[in-house]
C-alpha positions, 0 to 999 in steps of 0.5 A: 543607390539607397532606397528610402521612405517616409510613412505619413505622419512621421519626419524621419526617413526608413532606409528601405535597401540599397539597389545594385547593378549587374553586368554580364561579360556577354549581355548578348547571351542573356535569354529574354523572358519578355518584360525587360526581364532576363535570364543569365545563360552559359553564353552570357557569363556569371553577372558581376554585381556591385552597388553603383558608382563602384570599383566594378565599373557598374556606372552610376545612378541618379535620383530624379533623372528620367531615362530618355528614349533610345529610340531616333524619332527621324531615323524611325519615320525614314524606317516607316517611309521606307517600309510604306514604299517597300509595301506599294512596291509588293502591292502594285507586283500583286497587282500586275500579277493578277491582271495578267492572270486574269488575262491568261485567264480570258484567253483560254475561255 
């Protein structure tokens, strides 16, 4: 969890600081200020802090690795099909509605 840098023209390393993680007994009850950015609240609880690969259960963090993305590619596309048909659904209801209003419509002339 160290961070550290090296300026140009020098070879030895500066210690920058050591990053820490938090944990919140609630995490559900952080309030969200956008951005990945939150607030603890009383319903999330006062944040164990500690330095990672700890004693707090905080996990571990790794230099060089990339976070992969949460996100389910086929399980989003079936979403967008799903939501795609939902919406020519609606579309054909909006539609049909208009058709027969507009046949009362011409009834009544």
């Amino acid at each position: 969890g160290t961070v550290s840098y090296t300026l140009p023209g020098q070879s030895a390393a500066q210690l920058a600081g050591q990053i820490q993680l938090a944990n919140f007994a609630n995490p559900a009850g952080l309030h969200s200020i956008g951005r990945n950015l939150y607030l603890p609240t009383d319903a999330s609880g006062e944040p164990t802090v500690g330095n990672p690969g700890g004693q707090e259960g905080l996990g571990t963090l790794l230099q060089g690795y990339v976070e992969q993305s949460n996100v389910s590619v086929v399980e989003e596309f079936v979403n967008l099909i799903v939501s795609q048909r939902a919406y020519e659904a609606n579309s054909k209801v909006v539609r049909a509605a208009d058709e027969m209003y507009q046949q009362v419509n011409n009834m009544t002339r």
